[in-house]
C-alpha positions as CSV (number, residue, x, y, z in Angstrom):
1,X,70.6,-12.6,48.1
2,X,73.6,-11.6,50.3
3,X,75.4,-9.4,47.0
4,X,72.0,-7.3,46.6
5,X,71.6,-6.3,50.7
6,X,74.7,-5.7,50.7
7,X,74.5,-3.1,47.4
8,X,71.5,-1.6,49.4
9,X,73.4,-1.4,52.3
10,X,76.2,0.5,50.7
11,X,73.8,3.2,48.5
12,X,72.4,4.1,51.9
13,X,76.1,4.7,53.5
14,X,76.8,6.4,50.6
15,X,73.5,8.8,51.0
16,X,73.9,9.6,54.1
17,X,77.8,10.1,54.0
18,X,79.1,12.3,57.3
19,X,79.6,15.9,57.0
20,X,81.5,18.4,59.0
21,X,79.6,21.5,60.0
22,X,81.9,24.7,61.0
23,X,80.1,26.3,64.2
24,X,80.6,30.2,65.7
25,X,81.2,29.3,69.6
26,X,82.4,30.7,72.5
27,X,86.1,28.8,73.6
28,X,87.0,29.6,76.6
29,X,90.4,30.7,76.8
30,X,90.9,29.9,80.9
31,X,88.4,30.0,83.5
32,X,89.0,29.3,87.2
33,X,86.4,29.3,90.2
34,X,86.8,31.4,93.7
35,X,85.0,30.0,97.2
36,X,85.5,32.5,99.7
37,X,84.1,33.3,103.1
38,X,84.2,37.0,103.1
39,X,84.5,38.4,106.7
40,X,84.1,42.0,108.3
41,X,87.9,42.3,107.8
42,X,86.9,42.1,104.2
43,X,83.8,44.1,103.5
44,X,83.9,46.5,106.4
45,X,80.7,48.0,108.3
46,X,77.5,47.0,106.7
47,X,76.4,50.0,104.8
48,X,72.9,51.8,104.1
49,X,71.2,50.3,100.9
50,X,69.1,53.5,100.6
51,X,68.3,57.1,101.3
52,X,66.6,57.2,104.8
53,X,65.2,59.0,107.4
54,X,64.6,59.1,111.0
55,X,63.4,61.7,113.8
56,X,67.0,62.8,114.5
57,X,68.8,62.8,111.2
58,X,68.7,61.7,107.8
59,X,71.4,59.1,106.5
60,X,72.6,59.0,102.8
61,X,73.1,55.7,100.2
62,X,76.6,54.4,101.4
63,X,76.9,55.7,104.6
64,X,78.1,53.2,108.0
65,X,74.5,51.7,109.7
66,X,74.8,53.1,113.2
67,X,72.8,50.5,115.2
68,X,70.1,51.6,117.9
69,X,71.6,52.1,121.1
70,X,69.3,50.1,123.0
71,X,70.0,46.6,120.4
72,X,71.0,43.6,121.7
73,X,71.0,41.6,118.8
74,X,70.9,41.7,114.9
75,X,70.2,39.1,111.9
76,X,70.8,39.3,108.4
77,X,68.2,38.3,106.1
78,X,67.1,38.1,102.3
79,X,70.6,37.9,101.1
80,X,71.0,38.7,97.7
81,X,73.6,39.0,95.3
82,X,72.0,42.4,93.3
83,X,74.8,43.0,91.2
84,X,78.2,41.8,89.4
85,X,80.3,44.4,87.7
86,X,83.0,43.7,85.7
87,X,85.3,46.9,86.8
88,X,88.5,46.5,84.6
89,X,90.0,44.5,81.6
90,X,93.1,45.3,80.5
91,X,96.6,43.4,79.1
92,X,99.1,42.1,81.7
93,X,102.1,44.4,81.2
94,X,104.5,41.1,82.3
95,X,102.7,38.1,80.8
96,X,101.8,38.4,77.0
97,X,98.0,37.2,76.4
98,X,97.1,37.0,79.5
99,X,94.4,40.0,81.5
100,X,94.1,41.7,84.2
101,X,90.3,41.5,85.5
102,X,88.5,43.6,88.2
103,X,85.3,42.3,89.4
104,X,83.3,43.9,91.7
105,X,80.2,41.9,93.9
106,X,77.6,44.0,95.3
107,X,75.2,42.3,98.4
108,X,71.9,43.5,99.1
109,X,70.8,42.1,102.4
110,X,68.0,43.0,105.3
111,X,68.9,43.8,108.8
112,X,66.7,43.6,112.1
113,X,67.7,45.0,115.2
114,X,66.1,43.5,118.3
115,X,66.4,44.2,121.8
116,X,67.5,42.5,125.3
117,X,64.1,40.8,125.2
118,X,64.3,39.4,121.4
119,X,61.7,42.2,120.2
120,X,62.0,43.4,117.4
121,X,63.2,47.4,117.3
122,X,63.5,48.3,113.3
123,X,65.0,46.9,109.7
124,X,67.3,48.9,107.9
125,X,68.0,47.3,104.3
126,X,72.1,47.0,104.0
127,X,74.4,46.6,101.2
128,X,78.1,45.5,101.3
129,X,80.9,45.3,98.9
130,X,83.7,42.6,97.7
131,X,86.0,43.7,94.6
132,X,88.7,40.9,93.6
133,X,91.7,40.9,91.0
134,X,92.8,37.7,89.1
135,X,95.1,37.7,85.9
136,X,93.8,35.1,83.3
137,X,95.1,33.7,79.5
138,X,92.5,35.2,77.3
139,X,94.7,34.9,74.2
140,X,96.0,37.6,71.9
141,X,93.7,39.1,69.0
142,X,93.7,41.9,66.2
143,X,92.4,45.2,66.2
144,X,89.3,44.1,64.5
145,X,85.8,45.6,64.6
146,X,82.9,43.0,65.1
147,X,78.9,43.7,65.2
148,X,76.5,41.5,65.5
149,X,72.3,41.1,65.8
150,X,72.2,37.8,68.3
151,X,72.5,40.3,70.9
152,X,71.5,43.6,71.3
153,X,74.5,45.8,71.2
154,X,75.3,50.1,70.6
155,X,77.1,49.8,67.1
156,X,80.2,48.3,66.7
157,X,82.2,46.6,69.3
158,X,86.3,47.4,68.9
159,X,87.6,45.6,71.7
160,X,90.0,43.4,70.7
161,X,90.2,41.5,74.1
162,X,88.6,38.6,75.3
163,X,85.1,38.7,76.9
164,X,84.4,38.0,80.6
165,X,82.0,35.9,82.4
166,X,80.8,35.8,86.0
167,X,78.5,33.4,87.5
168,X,78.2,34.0,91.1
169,X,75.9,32.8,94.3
170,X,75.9,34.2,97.8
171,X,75.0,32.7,101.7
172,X,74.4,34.9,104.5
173,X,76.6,33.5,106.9
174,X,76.7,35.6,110.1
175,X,75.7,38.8,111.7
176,X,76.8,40.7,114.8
177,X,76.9,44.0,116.6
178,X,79.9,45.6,116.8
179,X,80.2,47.3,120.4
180,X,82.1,50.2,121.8
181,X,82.9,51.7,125.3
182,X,79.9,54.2,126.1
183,X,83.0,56.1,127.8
184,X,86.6,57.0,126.5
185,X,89.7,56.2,128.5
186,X,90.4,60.1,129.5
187,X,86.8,61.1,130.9
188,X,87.2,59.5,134.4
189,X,84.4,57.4,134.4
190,X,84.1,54.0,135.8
191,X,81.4,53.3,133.5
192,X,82.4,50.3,131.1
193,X,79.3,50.2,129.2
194,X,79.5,49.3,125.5
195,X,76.8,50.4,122.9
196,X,76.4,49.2,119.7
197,X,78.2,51.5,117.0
198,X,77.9,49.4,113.4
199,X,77.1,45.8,112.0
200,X,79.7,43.3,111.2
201,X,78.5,40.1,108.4
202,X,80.3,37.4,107.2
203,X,78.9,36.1,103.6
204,X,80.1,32.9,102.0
205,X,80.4,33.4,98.2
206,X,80.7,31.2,95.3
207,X,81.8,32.1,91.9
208,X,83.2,30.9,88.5
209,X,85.0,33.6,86.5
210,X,86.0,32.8,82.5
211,X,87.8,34.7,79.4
212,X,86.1,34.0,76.7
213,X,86.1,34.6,72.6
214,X,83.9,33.9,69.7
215,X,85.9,31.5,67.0
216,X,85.0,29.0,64.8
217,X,85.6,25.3,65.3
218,X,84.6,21.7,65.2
219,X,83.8,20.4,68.2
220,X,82.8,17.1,70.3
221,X,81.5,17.5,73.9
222,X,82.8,15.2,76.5
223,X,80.1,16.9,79.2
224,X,80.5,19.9,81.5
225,X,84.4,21.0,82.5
226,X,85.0,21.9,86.3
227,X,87.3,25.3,86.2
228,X,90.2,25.2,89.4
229,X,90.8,27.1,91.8
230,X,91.1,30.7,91.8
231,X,94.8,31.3,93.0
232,X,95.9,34.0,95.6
233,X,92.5,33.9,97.6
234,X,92.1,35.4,101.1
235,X,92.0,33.2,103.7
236,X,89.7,33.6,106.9
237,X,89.4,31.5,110.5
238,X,85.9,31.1,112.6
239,X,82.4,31.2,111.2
240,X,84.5,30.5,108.1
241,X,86.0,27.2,108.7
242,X,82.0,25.5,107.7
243,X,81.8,27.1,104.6
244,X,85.8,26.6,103.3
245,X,84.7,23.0,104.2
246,X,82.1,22.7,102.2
247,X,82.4,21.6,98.0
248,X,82.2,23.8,95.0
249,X,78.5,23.3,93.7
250,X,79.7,22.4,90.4
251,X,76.4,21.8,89.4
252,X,75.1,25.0,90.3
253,X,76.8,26.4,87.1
254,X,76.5,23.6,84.7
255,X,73.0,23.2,83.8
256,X,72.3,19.5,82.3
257,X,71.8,18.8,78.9
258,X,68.7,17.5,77.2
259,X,69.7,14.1,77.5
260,X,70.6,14.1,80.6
261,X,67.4,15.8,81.4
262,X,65.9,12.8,79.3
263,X,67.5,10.0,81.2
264,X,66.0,11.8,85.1
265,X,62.5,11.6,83.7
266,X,63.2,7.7,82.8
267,X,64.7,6.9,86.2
268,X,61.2,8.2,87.8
């Protein structure tokens, strides 16, 4: 009896025998994360989102918000980050296979102005900017030309280099009215009055950056890696000492897997 469960037992190993299945995937080459509290030093006035006009002048896309002279106080709201723009990708000229990157973050964000009595004057939509440079291994590779339709693409892609990914999330930290003397020095006036001339945030930004290529491999997954540290990031001091406290949301870029997903609903 034993002899013939064991012969069943080893035409079924033998019919379902393991294979080895060769898979296109993305490696990625290095990857590193960036938590930064960017302050006025960093991103400057708080700029006009878009074209717009008022009874004494009309301001352009870009240009500095000038405050109304009467406002007491401001508040940032319906942060957004609206775009991420991978700038430049180019060799290191020092370190062979690794990149120089450029990325450039662009904030879209409200404004309200209100006055000494907390009412509410206008709302100006604001944009501000935050480009960063970080050199990272993204391997070496032929002058090959690739095409694929997975994704839609113009022709044939030629660029030998490794791709980039950015995965990025913003918090509107602070707000604040930056105020100059109504007077200059030389006009001999005793009049110290300061009016607001521009508008000073502080944003708290998150970010994961990765080089990236297509190869083929055989892989096994051991669950989601944590990149480190970005290196050669800009410190700041005040509103910023919360946020540089806080820790990375690694979960916030590493979505769980069906299983995992699976084993939640279980729990409930």
């Amino acid at each position: 009896m034993s002899s013939c469960c064991e012969s069943v037992l080893s035409n079924s190993v033998q019919s379902s025998s393991v294979t080895e299945d060769c898979i296109i995937a993305y490696k990625i080459f290095d990857q590193c994360r960036k938590q930064i509290c960017l302050t006025p030093c960093i991103l400057g006035p708080a700029r006009l989102a878009r074209n717009s006009a008022s009874c004494s002048d009309i301001m352009q896309e870009g240009d500095i918000i000038v405050p109304p002279v009467n406002a007491a106080s401001v508040t940032m709201d319906d942060l957004t980050l609206y775009k991420i723009l991978i700038t430049k990708k180019r060799p290191n000229v020092f370190r062979t296979g690794y990149w120089d990157v450029e990325i450039k973050f662009v904030f879209c964000y409200t404004l309200t102005f209100r006055d000494s009595e907390c009412c509410c004057i206008t709302s100006k939509k604001a944009t501000s900017i935050y480009t960063t440079q970080l050199t990272l291994f993204g391997s070496v590779g032929n002058d090959t030309a690739m095409t694929t339709d997975l994704v839609i693409a113009d022709g044939i892609s030629t660029s030998s280099g490794p791709f980039v990914s950015v995965e990025a999330k913003a918090a509107g930290l602070a707000a604040e009215l930056k105020l100059t003397p109504k007077c200059n020095c030389g006009c001999g006036s005793d009049d110290n009055t300061e009016i607001p001339t521009a508008v000073c945030v502080t944003i708290g930004l998150f970010a994961v950056i990765r080089l990236f290529r297509p190869v083929n491999m055989l892989v096994r997954s051991y669950g989601c890696c944590v990149p480190e540290e970005c290196t050669g990031a800009e410190s700041a001091t005040n509103v910023c000492d919360f946020f540089n406290s806080l820790s990375f949301p690694s979960d916030m870029f590493c979505p769980p897997t069906l299983s995992e997903l699976e084993g939640s609903y279980s729990d409930e």
